[in-house]
C-alpha positions as a Markdown table, in Angstrom:
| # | Residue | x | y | z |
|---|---|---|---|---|
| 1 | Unk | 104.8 | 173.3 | 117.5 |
| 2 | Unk | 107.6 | 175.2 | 115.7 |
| 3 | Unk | 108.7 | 174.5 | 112.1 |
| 4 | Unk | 111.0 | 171.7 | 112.1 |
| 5 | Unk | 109.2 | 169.7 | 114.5 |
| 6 | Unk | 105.9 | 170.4 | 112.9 |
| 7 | Unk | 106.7 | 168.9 | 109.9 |
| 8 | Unk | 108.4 | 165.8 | 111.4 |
| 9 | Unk | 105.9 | 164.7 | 113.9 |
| 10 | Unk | 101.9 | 166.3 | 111.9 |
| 11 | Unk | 100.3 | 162.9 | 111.1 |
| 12 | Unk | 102.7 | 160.6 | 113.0 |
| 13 | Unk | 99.9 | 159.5 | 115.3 |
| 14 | Unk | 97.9 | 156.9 | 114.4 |
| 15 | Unk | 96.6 | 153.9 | 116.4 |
| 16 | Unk | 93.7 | 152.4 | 114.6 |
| 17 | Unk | 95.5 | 149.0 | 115.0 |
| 18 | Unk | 98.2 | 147.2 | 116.8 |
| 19 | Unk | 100.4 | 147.6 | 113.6 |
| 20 | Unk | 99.7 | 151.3 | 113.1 |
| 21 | Unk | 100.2 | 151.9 | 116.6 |
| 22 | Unk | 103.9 | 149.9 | 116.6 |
| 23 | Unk | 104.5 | 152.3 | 113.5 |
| 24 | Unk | 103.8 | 155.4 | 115.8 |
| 25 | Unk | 105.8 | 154.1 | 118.3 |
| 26 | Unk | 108.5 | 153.1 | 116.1 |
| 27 | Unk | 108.7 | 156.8 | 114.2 |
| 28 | Unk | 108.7 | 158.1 | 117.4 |
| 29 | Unk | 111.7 | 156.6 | 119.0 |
| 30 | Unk | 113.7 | 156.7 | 115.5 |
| 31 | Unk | 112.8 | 160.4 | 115.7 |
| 32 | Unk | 113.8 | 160.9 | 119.6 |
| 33 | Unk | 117.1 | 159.0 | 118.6 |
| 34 | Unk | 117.7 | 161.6 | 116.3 |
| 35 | Unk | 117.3 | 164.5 | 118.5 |
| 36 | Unk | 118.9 | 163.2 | 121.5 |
| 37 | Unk | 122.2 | 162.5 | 119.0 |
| 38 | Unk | 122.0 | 166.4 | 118.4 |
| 39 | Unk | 121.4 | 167.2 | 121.6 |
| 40 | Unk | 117.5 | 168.9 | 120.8 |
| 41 | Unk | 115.5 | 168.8 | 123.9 |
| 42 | Unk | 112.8 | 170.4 | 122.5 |
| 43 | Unk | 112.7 | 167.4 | 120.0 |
| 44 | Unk | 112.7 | 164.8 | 122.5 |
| 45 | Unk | 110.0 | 166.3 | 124.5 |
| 46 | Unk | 107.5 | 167.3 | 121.0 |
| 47 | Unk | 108.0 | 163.1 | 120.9 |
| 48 | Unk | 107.1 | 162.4 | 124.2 |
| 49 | Unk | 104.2 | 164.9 | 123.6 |
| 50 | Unk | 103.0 | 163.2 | 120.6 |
| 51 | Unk | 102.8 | 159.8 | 122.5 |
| 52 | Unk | 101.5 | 161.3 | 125.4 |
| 53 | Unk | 98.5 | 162.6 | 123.3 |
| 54 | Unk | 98.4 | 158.8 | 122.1 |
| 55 | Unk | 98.1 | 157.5 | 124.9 |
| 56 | Unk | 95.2 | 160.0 | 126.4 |
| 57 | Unk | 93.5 | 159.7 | 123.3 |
| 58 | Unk | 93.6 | 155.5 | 123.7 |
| 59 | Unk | 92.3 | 156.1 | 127.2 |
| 60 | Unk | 89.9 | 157.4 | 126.4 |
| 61 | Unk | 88.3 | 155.5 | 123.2 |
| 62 | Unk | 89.1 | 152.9 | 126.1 |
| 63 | Unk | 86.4 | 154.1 | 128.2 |
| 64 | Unk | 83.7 | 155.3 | 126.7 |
| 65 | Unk | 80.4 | 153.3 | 126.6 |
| 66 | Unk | 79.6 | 153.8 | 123.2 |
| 67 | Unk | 82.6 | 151.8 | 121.7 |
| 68 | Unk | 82.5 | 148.5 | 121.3 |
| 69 | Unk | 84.0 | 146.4 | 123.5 |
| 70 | Unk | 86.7 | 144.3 | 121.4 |
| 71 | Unk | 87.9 | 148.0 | 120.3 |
| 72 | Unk | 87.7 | 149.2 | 123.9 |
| 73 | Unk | 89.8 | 146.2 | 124.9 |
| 74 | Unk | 92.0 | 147.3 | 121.8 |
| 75 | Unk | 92.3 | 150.6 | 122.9 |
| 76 | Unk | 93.7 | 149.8 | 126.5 |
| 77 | Unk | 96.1 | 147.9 | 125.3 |
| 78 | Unk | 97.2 | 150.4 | 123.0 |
| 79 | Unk | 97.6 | 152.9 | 125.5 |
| 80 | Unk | 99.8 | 150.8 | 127.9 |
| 81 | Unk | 102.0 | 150.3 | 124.7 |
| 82 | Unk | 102.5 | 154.2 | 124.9 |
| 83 | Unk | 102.5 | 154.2 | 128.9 |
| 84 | Unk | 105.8 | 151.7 | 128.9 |
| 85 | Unk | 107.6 | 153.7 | 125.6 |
| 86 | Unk | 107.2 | 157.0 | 127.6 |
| 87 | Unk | 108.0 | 155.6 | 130.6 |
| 88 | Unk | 111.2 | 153.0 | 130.1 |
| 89 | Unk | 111.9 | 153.1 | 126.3 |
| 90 | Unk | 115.0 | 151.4 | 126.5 |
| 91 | Unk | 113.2 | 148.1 | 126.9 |
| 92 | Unk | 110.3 | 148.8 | 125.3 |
| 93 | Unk | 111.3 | 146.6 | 121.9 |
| 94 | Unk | 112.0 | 143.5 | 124.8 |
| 95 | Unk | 108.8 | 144.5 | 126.2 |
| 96 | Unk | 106.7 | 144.1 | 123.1 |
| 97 | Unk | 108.2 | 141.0 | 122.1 |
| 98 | Unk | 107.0 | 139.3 | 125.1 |
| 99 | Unk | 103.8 | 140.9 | 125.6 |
| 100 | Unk | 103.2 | 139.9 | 121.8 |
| 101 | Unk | 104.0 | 136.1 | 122.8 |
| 102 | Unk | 101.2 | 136.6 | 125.2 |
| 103 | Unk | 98.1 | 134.7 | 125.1 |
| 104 | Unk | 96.2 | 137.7 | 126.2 |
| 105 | Unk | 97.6 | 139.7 | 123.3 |
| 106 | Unk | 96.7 | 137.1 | 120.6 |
| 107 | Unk | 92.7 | 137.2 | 121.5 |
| 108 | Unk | 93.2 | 141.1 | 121.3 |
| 109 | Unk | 94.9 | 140.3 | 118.3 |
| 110 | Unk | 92.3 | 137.8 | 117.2 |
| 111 | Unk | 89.1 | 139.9 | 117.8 |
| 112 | Unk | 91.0 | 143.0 | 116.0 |
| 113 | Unk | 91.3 | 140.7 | 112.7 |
| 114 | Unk | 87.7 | 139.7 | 113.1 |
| 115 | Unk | 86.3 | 143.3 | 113.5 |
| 116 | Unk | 88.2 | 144.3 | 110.5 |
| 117 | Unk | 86.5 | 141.2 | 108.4 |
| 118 | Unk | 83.0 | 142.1 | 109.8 |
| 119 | Unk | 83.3 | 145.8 | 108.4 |
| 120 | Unk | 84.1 | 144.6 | 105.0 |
| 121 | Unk | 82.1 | 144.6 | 101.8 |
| 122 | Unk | 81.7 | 143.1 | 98.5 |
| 123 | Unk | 81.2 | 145.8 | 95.6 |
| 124 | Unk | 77.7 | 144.4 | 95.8 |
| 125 | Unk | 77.7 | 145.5 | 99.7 |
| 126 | Unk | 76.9 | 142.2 | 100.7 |
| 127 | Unk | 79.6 | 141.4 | 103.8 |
| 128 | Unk | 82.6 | 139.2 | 102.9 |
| 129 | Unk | 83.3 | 136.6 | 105.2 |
């Protein structure tokens, strides 16, 4: 990746959660904006690189046998979050917001916070609850 681009998009992608993964998406399509005002192709399509490597990279934490399960089921949906962006951006903020409302998405969102408590420790290295 040239220069300019390099420096914008190195470390944008990140999808260890639903939030950092809005954030990705979010960076992204403030920095496609940008380039599509100034007429930079090149710009747009280092973007849709960047969330296309997201959304492989998802897929495939998605499927292999050795993750768990709640962050396989993560993973998926992740990577349909990257699927609609790429494919019909314009409506992926309307998009969100309903699939958010979902019941579906709340368990996903449920079993994310609950994995996240179950990693964590005291300074003792007893869990916290």
């Amino acid at each position: 990746m040239e220069t300019p681009y390099n420096e914008a998009l190195t470390g944008i992608l990140s999808f260890s959660s639903f939030a950092a993964a809005e954030n990705t998406i979010r960076r992204l399509e403030n920095l496609c904006r940008k380039y599509r005002q100034a007429s930079d192709k090149k710009g747009v399509e280092y973007c849709r690189q960047v969330a296309l490597l997201g959304r492989r990279r998802a897929e495939a934490i998605s499927r292999n046998p050795k993750v768990s399960l709640p962050k396989r089921l993560q993973k998926r949906e992740i990577a349909l979050w990257f699927k609609v962006w790429l494919e019909t951006p314009d409506i992926f903020d309307d998009w969100l917001a309903l699939r958010k409302s979902t019941a579906e998405f709340r368990r996903l969102l449920e079993s994310e916070h609950i994995n996240r408590g179950l990693g964590k420790r005291n300074a003792g290295g007893d869990k916290i609850s």
